[in-house]
N, C-alpha and C positions, 0 to 999 in steps of 0.2 A: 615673157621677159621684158617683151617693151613696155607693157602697161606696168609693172614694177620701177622698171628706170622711170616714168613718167611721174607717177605716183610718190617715191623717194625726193626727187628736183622738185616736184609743184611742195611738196611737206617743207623741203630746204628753206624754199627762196618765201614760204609764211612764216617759219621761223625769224628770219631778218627782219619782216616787217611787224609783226606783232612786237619782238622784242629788239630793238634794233641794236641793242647793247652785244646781243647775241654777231659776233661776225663770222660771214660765210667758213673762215679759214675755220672758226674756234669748231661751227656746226659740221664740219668737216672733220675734224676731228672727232669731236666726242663720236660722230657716228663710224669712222673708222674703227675706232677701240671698241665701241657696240659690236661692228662687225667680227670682229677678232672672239671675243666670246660668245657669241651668234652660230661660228664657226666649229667653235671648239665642242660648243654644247651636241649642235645636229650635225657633227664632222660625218655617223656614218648615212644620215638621210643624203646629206649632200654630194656623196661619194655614189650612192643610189642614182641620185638623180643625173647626175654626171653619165654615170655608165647606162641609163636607159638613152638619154638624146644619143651617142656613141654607138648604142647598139640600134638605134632607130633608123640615122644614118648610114651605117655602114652594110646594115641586115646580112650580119653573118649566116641568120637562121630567118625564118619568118614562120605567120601563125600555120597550124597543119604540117610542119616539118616535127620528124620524131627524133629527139634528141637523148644525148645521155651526158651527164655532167654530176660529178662526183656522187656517185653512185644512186643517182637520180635520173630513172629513163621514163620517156613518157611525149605524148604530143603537146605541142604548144596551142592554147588554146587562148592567151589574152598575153600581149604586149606591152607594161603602162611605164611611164616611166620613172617607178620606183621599182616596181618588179614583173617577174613574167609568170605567166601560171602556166603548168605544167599536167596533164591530165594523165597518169600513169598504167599501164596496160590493166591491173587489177582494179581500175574505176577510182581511184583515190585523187585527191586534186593535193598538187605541191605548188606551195608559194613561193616563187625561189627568188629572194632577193637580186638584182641587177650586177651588183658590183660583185658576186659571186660567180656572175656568169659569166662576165668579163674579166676578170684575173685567172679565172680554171681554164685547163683546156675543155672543149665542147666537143662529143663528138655528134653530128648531124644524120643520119644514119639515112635519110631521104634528100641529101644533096641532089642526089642522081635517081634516075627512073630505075635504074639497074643496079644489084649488088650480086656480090660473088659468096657462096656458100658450098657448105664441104660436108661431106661425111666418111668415115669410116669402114670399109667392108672387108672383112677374111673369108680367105678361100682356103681347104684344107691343103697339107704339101704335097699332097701325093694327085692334086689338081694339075691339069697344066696352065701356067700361069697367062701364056697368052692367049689361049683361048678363054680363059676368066677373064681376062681384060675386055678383050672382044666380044661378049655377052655383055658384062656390064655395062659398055656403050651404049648398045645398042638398047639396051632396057632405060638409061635415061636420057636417051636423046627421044624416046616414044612419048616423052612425060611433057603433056602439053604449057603446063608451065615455067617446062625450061626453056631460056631463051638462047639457044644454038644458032638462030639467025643472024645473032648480032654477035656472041662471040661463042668459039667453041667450048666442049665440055672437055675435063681432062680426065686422063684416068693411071692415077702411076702406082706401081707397086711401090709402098713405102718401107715396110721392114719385116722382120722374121718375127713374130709375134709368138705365142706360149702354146699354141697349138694351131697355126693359122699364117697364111701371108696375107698382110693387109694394105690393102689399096687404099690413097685417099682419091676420092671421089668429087672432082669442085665442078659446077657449074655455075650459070647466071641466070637468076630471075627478078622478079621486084624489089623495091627497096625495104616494101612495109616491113615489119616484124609478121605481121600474120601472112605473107607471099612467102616469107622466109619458112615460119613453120609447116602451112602447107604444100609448098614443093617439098619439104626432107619428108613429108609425110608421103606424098605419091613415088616418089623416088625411091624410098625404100622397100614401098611395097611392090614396085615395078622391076627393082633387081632383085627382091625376094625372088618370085614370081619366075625371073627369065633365067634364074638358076637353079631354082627347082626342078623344072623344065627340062634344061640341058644336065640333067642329072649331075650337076656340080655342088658338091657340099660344101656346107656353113658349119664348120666344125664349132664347139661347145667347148668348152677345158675337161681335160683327162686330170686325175688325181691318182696318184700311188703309193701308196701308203706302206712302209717300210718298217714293221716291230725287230727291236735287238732282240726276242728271246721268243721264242714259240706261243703260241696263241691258244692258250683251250677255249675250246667250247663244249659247253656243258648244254646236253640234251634234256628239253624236259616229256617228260613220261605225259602219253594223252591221258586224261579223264576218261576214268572208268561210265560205264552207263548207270550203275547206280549209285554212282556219284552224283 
């Protein structure tokens, strides 16, 4: 930017002298009015460029932080300041304009070391439910990637399900997306496991099936042998 103001002032002040009819006021003007359509033309590069120094400055996110922002998730892999690239978990590279990223909400998903994740588990009704609870603990606090050290795991019964009471299940581990997927991955198969075990069922859906009028069924006759 300084060598632009430099450059702009040293062009000004040859202007005067080459043509001295030209005065600084009028050369000031005409390049005003330049500017104004200068403006209008690259109103959205300039709007780019604005919101990369902005976001350079303030580094709401930086490069290696995994972000999601209108419906674009993925890790930051270059900064520049017209836009930021975005490297998406399927290997795809997204060019996301600056001034896109600064007007949407962002959300940064590796602010922190740690994030909180949940799942879902039913126990049949004819279970008792605190001693399902108390398995279940105990099955993911064994899971080396949760982090119980730092904060504890919860386990609450949440509602009366279709054939089932079901718990949600949150605890904390890493921030990545891929800490995310494999912890729900050992966690489940670690409360699989410690309920199998205590002979407590994972009940399936029951279906029953109700006809208004009696149901024939027609036998069919085996195959004769020499047939």
């Amino acid at each position: 930017m300084s060598s632009v103001v430099f450059w702009l002032v040293g062009s000004l002040i040859a202007l005067t002298i080459v043509f001295p009819t030209i005065t600084p006021s009028n050369a000031l003007t005409t390049l005003g009015l330049g500017s104004v359509a200068i403006g209008f033309a690259f109103k959205d590069t300039f709007e780019n460029f604005l919101a990369g120094i902005l976001i350079l400055l303030r580094e709401p996110f930086r490069i290696g932080d995994h972000i999601e922002c209108e419906s674009v998730e993925g890790q930051i892999e270059v900064i520049t300041i017209r836009d930021t690239h975005i490297r998406q978990t399927d290997g795809q590279l997204v060019v996301m304009p600056n001034a896109q990223l600064f007007h949407n909400p962002v959300t940064v998903r590796t602010n922190r070391e740690l994030r909180r994740t949940s799942i879902i588990c039913g126990v049949a009704y004819h279970e008792n439910v605190d001693e399902a609870r108390d398995v279940i603990s105990e099955a993911v606090r064994s899971v080396d990637m949760v982090r119980d050290d730092v904060r504890d795991i919860q386990v609450f019964a949440k509602s009366f399900g279709s054939s089932s009471i079901d718990f949600e299940v949150t605890w904390w581990t890493g921030s990545r997306p891929v800490d995310i997927r494999a912890s729900r991955d050992k966690v489940v198969a670690a409360v699989k496991g410690a309920l199998d075990s205590e002979g407590i069922e994972i009940p399936f859906p029951y279906r029953t099936l109700t006809m208004n009028e009696p149901l024939e069924i027609a036998g069919v006759a085996p195959k004769s042998d020499a047939a």
